[in-house]
C-alpha positions, 0 to 999 in steps of 0.5 A: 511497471511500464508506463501503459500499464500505470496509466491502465491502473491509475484509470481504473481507480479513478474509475472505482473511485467514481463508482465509489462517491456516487455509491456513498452520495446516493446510499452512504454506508462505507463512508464512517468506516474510512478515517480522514487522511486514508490511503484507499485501494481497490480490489474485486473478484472480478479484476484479480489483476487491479487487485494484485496492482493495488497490494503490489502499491499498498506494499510500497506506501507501506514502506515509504511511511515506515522510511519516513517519506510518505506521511503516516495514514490509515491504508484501506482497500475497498473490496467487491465480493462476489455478491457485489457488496463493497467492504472495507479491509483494513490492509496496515496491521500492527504486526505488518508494520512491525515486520517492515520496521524490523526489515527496514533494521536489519538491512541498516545493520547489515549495511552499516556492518558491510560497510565497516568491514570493507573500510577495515579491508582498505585501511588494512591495504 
């Protein structure tokens, strides 16, 4: 992603993360429903690109907490329907880490294999 358009998103969740708190502060109702330590997202029907962006991002946290490198947490989107209401959509489901773990094997195996045989082909030389 070019550097322009990772600064156009960044400032437009640190906008809806604006818009977020002063929400919660002046009338608090998704604010239970995020577990500390959470990995927040934002979509809206209004902006299908950010929201696009964002599960594009998701899709990366998600695969550096199965490898280990980003710590295990909650990942969540906060969503604008159309009524303009705000709901929390949990985004990291049991069989999605489950797929991406499994993924994350097989290429292991795949390499390790890969790797195996073409030892086998020089020590064959």
């Amino acid at each position: 992603m070019p550097a322009n358009n990772l600064n156009s998103l960044t400032d437009k969740n640190l906008d809806h993360l604006e818009e977020l708190l002063h929400r919660e502060v002046t009338h608090p109702n998704l604010a239970e429903q995020i577990p500390s330590g959470a990995h927040l997202f934002h979509g809206s029907f209004k902006d299908p690109g950010l929201t696009e962006a964002n599960l594009k991002l998701f899709s990366k946290v998600l695969l550096g907490m199965t490898l280990g490198f980003v710590e295990e947490a909650p990942l969540l989107m906060i969503y604008e329907d159309q009524l303009g209401r705000h709901k929390v959509v949990d985004l990291s489901s049991e069989s999605q880490k489950y797929r991406i773990r499994s993924l994350v094997e097989t290429f292991q195996e795949q390499s390790q294999r890969e790797v195996t045989l073409n030892l086998d082909i020089l020590q064959a030389a």
